[in-house]
Gaussian input, Z-matrix of N, CA and C with variables (Angstrom, degrees):
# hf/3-21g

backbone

0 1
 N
 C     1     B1
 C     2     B2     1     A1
 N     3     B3     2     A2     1     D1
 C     4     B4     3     A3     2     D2
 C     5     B5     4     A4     3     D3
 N     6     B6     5     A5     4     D4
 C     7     B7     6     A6     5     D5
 C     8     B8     7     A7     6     D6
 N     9     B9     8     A8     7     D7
 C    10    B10     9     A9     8     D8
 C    11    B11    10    A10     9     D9
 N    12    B12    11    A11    10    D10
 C    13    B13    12    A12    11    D11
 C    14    B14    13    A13    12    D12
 N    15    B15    14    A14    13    D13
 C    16    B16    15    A15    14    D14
 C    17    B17    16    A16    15    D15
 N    18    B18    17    A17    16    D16
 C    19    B19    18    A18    17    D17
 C    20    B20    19    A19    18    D18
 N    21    B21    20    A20    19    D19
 C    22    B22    21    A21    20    D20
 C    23    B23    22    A22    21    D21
 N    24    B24    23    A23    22    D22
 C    25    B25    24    A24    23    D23
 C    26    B26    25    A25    24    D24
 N    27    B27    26    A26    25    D25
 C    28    B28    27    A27    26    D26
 C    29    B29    28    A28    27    D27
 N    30    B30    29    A29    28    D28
 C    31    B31    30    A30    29    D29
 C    32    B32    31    A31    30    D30
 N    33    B33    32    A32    31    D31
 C    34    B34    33    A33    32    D32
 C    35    B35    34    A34    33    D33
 N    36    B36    35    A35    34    D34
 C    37    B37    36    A36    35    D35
 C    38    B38    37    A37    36    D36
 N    39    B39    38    A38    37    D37
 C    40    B40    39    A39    38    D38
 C    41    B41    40    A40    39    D39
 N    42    B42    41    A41    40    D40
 C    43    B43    42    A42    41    D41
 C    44    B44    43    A43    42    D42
 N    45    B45    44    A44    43    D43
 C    46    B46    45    A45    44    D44
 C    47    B47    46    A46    45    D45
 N    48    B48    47    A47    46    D46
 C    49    B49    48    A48    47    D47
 C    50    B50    49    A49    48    D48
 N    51    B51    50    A50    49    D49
 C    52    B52    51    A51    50    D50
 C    53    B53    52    A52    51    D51
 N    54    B54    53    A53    52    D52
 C    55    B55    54    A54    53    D53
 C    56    B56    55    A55    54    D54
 N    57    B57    56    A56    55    D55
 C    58    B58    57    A57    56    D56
 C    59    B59    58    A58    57    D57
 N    60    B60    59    A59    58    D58
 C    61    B61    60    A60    59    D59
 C    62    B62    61    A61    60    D60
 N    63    B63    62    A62    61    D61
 C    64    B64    63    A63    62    D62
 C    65    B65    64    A64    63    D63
 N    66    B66    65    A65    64    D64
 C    67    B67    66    A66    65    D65
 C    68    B68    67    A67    66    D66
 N    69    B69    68    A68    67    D67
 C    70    B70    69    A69    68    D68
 C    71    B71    70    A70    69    D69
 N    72    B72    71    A71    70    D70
 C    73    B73    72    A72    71    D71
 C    74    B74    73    A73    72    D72
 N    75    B75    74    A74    73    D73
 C    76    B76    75    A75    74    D74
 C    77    B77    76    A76    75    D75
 N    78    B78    77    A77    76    D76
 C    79    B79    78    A78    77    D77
 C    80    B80    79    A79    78    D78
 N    81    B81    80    A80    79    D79
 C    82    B82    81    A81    80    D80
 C    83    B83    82    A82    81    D81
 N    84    B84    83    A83    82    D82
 C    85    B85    84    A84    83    D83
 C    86    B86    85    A85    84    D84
 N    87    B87    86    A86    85    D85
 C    88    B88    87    A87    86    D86
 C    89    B89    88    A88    87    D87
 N    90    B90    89    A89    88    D88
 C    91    B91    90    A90    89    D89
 C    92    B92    91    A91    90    D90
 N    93    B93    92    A92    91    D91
 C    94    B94    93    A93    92    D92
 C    95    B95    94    A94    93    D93
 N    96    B96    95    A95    94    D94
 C    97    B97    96    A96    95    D95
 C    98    B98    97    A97    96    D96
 N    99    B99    98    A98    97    D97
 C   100   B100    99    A99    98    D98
 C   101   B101   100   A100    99    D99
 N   102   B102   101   A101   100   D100
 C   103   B103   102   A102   101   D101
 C   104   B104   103   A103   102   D102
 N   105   B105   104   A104   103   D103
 C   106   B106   105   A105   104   D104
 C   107   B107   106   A106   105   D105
 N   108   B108   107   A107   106   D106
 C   109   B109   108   A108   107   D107
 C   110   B110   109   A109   108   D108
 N   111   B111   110   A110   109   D109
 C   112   B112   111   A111   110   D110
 C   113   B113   112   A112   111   D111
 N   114   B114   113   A113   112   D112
 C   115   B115   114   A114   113   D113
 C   116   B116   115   A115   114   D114
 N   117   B117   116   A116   115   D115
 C   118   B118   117   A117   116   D116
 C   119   B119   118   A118   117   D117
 N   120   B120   119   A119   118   D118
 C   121   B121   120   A120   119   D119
 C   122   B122   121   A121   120   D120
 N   123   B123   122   A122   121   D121
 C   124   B124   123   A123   122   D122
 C   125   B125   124   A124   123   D123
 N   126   B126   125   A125   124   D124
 C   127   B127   126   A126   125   D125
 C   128   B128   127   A127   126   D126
 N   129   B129   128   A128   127   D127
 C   130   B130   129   A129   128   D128
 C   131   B131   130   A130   129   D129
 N   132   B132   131   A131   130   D130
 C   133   B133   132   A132   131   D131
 C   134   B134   133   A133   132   D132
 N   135   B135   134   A134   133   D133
 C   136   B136   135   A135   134   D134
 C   137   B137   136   A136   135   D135
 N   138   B138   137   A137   136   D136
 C   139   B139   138   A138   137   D137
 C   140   B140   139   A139   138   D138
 N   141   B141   140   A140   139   D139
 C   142   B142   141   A141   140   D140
 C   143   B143   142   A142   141   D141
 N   144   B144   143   A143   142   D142
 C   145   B145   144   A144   143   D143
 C   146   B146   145   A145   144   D144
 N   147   B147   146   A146   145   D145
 C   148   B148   147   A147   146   D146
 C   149   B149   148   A148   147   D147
 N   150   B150   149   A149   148   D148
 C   151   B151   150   A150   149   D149
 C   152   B152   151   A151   150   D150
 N   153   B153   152   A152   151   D151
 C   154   B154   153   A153   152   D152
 C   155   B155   154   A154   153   D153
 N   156   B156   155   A155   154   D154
 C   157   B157   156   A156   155   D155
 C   158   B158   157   A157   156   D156
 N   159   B159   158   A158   157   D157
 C   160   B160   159   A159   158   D158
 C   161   B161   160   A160   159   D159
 N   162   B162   161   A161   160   D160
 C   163   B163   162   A162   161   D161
 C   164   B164   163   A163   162   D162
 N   165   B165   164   A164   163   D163
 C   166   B166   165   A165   164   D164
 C   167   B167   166   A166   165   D165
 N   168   B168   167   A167   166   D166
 C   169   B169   168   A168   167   D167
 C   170   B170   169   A169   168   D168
 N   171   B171   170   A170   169   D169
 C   172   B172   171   A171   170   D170
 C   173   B173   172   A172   171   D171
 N   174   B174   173   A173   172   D172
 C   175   B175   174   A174   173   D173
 C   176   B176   175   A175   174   D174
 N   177   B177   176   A176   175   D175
 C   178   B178   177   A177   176   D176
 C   179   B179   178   A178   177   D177
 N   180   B180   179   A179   178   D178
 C   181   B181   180   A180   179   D179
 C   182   B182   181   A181   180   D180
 N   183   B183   182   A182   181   D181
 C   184   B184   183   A183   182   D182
 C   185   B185   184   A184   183   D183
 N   186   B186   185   A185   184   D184
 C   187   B187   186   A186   185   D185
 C   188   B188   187   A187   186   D186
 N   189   B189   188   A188   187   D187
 C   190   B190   189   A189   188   D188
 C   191   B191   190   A190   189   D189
 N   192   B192   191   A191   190   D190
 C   193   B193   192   A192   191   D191
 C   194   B194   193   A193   192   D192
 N   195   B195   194   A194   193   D193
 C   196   B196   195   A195   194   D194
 C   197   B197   196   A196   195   D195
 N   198   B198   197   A197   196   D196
 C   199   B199   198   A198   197   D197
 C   200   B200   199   A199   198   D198
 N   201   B201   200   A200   199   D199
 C   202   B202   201   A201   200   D200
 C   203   B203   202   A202   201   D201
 N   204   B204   203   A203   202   D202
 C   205   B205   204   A204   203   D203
 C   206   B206   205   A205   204   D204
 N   207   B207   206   A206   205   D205
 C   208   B208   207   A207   206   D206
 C   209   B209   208   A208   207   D207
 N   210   B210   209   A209   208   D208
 C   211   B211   210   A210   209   D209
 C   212   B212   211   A211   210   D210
 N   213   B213   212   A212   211   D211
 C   214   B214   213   A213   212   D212
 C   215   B215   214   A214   213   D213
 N   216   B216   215   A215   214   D214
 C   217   B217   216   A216   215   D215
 C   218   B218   217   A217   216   D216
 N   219   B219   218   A218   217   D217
 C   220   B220   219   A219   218   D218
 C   221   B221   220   A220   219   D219
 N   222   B222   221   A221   220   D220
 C   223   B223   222   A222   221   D221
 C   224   B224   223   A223   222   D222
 N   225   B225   224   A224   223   D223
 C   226   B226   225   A225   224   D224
 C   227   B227   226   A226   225   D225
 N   228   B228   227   A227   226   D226
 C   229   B229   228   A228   227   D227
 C   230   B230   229   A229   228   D228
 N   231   B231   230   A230   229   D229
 C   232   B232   231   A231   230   D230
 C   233   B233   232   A232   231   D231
 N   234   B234   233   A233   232   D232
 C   235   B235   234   A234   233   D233
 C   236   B236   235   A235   234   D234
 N   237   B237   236   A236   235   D235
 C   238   B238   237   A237   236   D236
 C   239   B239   238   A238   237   D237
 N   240   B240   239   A239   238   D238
 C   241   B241   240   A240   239   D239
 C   242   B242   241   A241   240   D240
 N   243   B243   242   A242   241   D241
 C   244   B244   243   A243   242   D242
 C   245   B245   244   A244   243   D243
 N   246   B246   245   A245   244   D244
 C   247   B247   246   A246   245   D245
 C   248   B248   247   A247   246   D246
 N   249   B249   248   A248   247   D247
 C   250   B250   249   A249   248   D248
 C   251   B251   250   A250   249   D249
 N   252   B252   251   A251   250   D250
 C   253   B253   252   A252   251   D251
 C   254   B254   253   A253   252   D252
 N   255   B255   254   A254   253   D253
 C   256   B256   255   A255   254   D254
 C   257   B257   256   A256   255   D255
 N   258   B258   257   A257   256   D256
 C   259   B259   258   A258   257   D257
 C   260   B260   259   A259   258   D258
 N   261   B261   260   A260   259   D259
 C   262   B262   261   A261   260   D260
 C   263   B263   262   A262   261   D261
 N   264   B264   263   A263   262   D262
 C   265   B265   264   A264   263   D263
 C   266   B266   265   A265   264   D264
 N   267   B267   266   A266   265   D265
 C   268   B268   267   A267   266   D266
 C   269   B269   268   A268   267   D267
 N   270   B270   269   A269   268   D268
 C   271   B271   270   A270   269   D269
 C   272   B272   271   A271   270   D270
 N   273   B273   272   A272   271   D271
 C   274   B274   273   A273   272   D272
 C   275   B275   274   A274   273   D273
 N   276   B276   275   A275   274   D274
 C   277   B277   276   A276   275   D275
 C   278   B278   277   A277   276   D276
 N   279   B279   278   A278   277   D277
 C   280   B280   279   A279   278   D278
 C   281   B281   280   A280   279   D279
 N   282   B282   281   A281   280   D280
 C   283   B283   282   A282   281   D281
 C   284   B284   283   A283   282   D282
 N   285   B285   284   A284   283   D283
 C   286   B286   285   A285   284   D284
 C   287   B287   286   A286   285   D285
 N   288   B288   287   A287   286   D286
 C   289   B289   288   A288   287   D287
 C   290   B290   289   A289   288   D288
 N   291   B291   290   A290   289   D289
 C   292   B292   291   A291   290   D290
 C   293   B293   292   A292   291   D291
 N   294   B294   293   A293   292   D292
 C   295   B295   294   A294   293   D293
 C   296   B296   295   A295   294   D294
 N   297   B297   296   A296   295   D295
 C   298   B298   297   A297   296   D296
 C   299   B299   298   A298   297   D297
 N   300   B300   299   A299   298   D298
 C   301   B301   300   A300   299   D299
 C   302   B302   301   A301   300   D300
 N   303   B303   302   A302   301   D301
 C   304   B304   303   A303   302   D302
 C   305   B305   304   A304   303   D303
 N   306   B306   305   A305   304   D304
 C   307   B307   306   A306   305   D305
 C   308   B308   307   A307   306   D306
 N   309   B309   308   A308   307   D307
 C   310   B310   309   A309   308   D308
 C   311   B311   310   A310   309   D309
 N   312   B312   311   A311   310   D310
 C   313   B313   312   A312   311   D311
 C   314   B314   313   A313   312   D312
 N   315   B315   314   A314   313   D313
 C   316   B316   315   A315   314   D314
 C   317   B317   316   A316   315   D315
 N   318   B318   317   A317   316   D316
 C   319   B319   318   A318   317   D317
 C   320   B320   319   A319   318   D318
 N   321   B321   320   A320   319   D319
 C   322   B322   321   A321   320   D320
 C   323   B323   322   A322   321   D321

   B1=1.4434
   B2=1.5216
   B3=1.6433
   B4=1.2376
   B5=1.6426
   B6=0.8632
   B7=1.9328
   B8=1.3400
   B9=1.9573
   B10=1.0900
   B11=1.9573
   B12=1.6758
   B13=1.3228
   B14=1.4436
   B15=1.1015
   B16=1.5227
   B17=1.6120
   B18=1.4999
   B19=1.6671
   B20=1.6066
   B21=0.9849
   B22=1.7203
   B23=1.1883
   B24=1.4413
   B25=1.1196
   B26=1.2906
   B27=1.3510
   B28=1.6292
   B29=1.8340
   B30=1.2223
   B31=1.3851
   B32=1.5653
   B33=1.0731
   B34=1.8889
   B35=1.3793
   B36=1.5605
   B37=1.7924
   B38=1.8969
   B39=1.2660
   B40=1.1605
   B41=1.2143
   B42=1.5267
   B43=1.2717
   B44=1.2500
   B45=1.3752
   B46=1.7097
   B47=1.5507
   B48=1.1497
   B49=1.4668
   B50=1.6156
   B51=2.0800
   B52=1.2049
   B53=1.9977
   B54=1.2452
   B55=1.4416
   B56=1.8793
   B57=1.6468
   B58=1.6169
   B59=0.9604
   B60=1.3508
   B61=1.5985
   B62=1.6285
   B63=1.5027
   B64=1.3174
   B65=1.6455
   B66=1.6000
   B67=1.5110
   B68=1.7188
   B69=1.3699
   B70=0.9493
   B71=1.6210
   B72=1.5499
   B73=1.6690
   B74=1.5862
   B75=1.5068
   B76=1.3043
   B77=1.6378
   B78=1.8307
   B79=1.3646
   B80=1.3610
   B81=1.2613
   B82=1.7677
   B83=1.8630
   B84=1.4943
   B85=1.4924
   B86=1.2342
   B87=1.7163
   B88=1.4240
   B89=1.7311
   B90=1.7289
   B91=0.7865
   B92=1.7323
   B93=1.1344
   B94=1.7814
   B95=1.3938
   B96=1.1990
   B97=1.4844
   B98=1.4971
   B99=0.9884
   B100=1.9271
   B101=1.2378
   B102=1.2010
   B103=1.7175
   B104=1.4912
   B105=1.0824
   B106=1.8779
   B107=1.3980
   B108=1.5193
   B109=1.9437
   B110=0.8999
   B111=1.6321
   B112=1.1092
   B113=1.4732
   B114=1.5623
   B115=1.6981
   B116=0.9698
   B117=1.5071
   B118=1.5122
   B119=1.5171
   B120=1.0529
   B121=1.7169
   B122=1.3124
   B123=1.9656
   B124=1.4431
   B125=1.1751
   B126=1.6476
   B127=2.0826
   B128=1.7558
   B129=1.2705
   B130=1.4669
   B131=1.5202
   B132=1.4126
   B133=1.4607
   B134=1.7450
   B135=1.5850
   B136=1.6653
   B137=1.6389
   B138=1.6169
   B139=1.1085
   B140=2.2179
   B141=1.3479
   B142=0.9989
   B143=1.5053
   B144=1.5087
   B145=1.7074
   B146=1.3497
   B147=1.6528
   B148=1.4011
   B149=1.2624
   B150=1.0248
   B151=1.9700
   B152=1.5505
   B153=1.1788
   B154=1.7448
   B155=1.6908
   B156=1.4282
   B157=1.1792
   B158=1.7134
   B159=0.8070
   B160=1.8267
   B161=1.2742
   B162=1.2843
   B163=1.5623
   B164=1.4238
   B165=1.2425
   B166=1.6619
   B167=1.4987
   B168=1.3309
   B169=1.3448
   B170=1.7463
   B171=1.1848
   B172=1.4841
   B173=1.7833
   B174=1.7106
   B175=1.7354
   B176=1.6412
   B177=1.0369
   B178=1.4180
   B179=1.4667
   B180=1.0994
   B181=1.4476
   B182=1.7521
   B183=1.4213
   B184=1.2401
   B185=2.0063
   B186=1.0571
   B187=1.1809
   B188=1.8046
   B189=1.2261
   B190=1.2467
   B191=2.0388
   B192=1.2627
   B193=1.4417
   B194=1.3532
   B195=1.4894
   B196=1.3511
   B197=1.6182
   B198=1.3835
   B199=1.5725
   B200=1.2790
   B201=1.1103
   B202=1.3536
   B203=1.7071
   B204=1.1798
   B205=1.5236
   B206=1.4514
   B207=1.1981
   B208=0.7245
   B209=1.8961
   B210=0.6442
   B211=1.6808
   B212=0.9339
   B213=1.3831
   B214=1.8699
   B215=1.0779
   B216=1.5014
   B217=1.7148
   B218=1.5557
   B219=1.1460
   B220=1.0225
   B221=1.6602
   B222=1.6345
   B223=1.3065
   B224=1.4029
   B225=1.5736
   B226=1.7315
   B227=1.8174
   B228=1.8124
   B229=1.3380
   B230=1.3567
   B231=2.0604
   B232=0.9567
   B233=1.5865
   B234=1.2787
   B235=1.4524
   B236=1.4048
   B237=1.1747
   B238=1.5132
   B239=1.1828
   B240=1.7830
   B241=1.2427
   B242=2.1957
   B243=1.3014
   B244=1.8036
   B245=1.8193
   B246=1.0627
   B247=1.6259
   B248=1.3413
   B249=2.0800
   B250=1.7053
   B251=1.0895
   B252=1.4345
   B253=1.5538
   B254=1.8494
   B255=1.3650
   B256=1.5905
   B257=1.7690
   B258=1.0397
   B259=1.7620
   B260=1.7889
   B261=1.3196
   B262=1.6090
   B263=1.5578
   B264=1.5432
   B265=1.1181
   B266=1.4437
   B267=1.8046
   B268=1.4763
   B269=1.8533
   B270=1.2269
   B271=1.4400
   B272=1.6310
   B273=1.3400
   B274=1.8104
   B275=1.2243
   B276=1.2744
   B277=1.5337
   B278=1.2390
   B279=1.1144
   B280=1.9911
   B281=1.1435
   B282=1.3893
   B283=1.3203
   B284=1.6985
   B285=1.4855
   B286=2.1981
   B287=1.4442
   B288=1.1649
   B289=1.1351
   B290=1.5880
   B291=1.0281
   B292=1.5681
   B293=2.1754
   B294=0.8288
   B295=2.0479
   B296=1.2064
   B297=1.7660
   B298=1.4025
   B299=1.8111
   B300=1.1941
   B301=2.0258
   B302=1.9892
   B303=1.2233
   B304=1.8116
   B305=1.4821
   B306=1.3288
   B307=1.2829
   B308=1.9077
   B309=1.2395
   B310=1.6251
   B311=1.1017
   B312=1.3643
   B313=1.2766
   B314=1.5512
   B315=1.3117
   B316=1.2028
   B317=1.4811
   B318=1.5640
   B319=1.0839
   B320=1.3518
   B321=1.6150
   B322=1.5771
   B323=1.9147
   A1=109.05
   A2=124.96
   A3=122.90
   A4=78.64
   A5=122.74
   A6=127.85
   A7=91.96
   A8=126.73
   A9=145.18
   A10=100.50
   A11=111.20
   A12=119.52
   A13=102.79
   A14=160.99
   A15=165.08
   A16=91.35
   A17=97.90
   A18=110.56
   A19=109.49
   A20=127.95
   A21=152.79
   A22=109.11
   A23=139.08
   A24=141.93
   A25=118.44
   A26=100.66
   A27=122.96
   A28=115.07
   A29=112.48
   A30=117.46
   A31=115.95
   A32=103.09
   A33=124.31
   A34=114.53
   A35=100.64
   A36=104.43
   A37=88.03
   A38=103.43
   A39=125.07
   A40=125.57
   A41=151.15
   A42=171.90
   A43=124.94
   A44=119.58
   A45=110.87
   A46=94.60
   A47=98.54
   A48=117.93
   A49=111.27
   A50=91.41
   A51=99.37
   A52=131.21
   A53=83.38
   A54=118.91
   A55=99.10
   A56=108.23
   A57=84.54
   A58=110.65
   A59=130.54
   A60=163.44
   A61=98.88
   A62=107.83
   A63=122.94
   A64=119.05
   A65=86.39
   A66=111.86
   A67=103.02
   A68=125.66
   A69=118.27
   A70=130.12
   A71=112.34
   A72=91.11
   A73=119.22
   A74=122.76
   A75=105.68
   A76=99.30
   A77=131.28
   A78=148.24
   A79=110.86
   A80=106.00
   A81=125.25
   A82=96.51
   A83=120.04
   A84=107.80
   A85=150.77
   A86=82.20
   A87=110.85
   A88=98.76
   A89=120.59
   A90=116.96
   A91=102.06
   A92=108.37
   A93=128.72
   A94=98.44
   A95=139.39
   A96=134.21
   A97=109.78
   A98=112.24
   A99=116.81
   A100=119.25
   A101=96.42
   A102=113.32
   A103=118.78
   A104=123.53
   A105=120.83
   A106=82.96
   A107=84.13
   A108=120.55
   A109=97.74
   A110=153.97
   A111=140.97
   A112=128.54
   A113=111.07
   A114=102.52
   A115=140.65
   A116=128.33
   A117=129.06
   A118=131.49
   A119=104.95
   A120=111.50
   A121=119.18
   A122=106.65
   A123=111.62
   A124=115.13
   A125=113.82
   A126=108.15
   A127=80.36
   A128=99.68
   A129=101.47
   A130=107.13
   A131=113.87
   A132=99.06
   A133=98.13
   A134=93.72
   A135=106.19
   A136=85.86
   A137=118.61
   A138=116.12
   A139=139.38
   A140=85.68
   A141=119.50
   A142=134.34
   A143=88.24
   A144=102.41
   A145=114.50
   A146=114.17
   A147=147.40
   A148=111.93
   A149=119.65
   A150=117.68
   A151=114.80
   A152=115.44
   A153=119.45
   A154=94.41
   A155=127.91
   A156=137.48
   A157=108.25
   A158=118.48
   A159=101.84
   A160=113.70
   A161=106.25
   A162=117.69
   A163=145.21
   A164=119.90
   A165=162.54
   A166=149.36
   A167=105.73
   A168=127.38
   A169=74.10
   A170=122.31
   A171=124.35
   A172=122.92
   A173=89.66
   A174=91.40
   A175=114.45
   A176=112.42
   A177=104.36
   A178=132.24
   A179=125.47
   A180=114.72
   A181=103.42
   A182=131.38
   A183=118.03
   A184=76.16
   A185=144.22
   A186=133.18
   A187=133.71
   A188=114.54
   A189=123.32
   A190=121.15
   A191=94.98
   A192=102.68
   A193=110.32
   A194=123.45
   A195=112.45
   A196=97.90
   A197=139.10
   A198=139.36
   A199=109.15
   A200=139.23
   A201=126.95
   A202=116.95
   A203=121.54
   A204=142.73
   A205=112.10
   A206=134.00
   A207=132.12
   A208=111.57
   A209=130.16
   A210=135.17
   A211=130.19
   A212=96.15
   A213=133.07
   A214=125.21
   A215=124.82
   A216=123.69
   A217=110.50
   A218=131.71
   A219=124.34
   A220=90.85
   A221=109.02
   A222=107.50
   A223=114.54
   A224=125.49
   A225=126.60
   A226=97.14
   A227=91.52
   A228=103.33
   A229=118.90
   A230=114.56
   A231=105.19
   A232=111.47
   A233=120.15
   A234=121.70
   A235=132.56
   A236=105.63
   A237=124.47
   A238=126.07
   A239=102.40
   A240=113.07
   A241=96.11
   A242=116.18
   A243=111.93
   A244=103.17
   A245=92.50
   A246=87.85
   A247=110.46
   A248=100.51
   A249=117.07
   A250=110.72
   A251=112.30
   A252=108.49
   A253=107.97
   A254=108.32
   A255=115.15
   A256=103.42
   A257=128.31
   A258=118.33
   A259=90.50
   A260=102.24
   A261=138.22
   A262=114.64
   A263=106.34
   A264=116.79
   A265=144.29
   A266=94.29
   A267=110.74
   A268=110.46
   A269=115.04
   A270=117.56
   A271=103.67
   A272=110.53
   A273=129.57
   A274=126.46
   A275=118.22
   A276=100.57
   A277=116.18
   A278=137.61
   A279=135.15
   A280=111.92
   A281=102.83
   A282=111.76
   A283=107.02
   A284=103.57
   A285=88.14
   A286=96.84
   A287=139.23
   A288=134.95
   A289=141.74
   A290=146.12
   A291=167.75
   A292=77.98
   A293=78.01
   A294=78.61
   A295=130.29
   A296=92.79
   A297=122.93
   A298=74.67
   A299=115.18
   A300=96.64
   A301=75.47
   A302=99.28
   A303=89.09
   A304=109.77
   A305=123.71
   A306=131.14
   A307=109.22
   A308=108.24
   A309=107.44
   A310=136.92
   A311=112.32
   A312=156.33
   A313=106.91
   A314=111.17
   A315=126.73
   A316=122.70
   A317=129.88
   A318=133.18
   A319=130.28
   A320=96.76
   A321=127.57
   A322=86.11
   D1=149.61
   D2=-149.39
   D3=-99.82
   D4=-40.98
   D5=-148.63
   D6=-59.96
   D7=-48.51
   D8=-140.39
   D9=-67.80
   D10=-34.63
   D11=-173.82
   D12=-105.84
   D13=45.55
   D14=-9.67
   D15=78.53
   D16=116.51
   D17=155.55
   D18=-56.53
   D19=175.52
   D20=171.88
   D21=-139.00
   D22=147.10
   D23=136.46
   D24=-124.06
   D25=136.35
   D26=174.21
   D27=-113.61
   D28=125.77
   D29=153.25
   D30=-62.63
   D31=142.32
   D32=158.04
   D33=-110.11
   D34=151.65
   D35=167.00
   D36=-146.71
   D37=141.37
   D38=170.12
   D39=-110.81
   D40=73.17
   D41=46.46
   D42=67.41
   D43=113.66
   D44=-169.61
   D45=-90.82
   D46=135.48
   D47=173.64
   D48=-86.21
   D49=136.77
   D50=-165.23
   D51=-73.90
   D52=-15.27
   D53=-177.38
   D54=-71.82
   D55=-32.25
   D56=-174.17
   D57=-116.10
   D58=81.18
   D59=157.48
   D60=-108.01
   D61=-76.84
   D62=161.78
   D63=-2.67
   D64=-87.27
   D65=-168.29
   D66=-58.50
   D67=-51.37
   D68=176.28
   D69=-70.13
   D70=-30.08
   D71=154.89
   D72=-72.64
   D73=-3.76
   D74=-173.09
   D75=-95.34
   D76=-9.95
   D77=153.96
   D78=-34.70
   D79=-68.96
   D80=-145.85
   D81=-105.08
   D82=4.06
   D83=146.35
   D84=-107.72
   D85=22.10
   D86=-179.32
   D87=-85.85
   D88=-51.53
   D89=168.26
   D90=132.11
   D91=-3.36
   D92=-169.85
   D93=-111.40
   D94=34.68
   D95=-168.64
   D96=173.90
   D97=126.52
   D98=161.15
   D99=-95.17
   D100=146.90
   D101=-179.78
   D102=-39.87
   D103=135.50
   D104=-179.61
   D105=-85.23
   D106=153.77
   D107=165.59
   D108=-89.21
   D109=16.19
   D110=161.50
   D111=-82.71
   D112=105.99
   D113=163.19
   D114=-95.98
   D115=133.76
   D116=-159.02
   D117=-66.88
   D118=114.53
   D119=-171.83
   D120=91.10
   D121=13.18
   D122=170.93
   D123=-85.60
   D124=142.21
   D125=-170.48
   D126=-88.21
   D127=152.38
   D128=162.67
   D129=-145.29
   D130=-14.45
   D131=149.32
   D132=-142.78
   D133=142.07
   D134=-175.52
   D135=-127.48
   D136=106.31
   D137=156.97
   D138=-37.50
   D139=-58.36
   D140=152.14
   D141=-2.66
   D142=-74.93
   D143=167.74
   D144=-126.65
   D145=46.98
   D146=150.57
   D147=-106.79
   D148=51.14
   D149=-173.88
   D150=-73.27
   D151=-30.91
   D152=-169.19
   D153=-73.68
   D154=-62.61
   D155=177.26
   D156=-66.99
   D157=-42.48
   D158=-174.45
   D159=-76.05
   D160=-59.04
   D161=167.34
   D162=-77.10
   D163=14.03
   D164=139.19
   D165=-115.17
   D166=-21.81
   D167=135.50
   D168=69.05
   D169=52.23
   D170=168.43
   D171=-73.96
   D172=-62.81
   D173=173.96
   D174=-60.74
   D175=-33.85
   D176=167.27
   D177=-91.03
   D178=6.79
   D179=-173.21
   D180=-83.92
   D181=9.37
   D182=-160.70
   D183=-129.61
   D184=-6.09
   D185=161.65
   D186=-55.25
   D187=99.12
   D188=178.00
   D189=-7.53
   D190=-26.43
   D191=173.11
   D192=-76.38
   D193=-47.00
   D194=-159.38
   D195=-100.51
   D196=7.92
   D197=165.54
   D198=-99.75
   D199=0.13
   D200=149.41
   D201=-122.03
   D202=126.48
   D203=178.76
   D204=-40.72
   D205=134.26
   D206=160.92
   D207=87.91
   D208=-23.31
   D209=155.88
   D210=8.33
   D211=-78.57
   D212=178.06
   D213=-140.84
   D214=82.47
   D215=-160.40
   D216=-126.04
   D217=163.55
   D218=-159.88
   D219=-130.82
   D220=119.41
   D221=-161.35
   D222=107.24
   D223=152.78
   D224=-176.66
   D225=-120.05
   D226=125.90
   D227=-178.37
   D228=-66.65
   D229=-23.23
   D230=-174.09
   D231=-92.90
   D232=2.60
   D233=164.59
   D234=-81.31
   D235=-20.51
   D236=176.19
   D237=106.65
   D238=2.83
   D239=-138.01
   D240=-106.08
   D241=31.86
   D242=-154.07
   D243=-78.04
   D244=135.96
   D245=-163.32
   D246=-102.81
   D247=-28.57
   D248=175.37
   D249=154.65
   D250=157.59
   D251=-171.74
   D252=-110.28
   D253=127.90
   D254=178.87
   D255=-41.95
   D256=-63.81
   D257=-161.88
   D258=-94.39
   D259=149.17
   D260=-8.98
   D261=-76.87
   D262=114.98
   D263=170.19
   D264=-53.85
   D265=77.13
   D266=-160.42
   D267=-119.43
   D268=-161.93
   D269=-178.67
   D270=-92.45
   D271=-46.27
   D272=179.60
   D273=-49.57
   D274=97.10
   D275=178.50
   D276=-145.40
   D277=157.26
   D278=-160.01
   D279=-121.97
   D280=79.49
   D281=171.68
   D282=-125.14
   D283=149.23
   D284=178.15
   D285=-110.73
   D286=12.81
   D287=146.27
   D288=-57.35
   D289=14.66
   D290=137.83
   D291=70.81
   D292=-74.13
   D293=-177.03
   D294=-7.17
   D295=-60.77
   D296=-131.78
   D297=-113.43
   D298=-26.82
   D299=-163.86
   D300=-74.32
   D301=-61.41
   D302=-159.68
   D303=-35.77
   D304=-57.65
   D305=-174.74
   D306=-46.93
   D307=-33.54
   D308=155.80
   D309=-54.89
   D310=-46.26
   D311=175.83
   D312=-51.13
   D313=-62.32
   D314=165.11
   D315=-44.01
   D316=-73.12
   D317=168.90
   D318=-31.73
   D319=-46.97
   D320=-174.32
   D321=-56.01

């Protein structure tokens, strides 16, 4: 199928969740856990209005992760199972799985 080898792109937004303020002072007063750096309802990545980097994947395409194969991939090559590799940390990625690109997507 032609569609199946066709790039995709997906946006990300990264969002502090409001719930883990909560969870983490009720974590770290136990005494087995430290406080998250996370603040709630802070964007800390908005794809969006990251266009040079998401959607060209410029600052990263010359990073040691994404010029050699196999690095950082999401999925085992020797299982059959490769789903995609996190760098270069862009929107584009070739997968025909709808699941499995977001779930890249995600990490990335």
């Amino acid at each position: 199928n032609n569609e199946d080898s066709l790039a995709k792109f997906k946006n990300a937004d990264v969002i502090g969740h409001p719930g883990g303020a909560t969870f983490s002072q009720f974590a770290s007063a136990s005494g087995y856990a430290c406080p998250g750096a996370a603040t709630p309802y802070m964007p800390y990545l908005l794809s969006t209005l990251d266009t040079v980097a998401w959607r060209h994947g410029v600052p990263e395409s010359v990073y040691p992760e994404a010029l050699i194969p196999g690095r950082r991939e999401v999925g085992g090559l020797f299982s059959g199972d490769m789903w995609g590799s996190v760098y270069p940390r862009s929107g584009f990625i070739h997968q025909a799985d709808d699941y499995k690109a977001a779930a890249v997507i995600a990490q990335r």
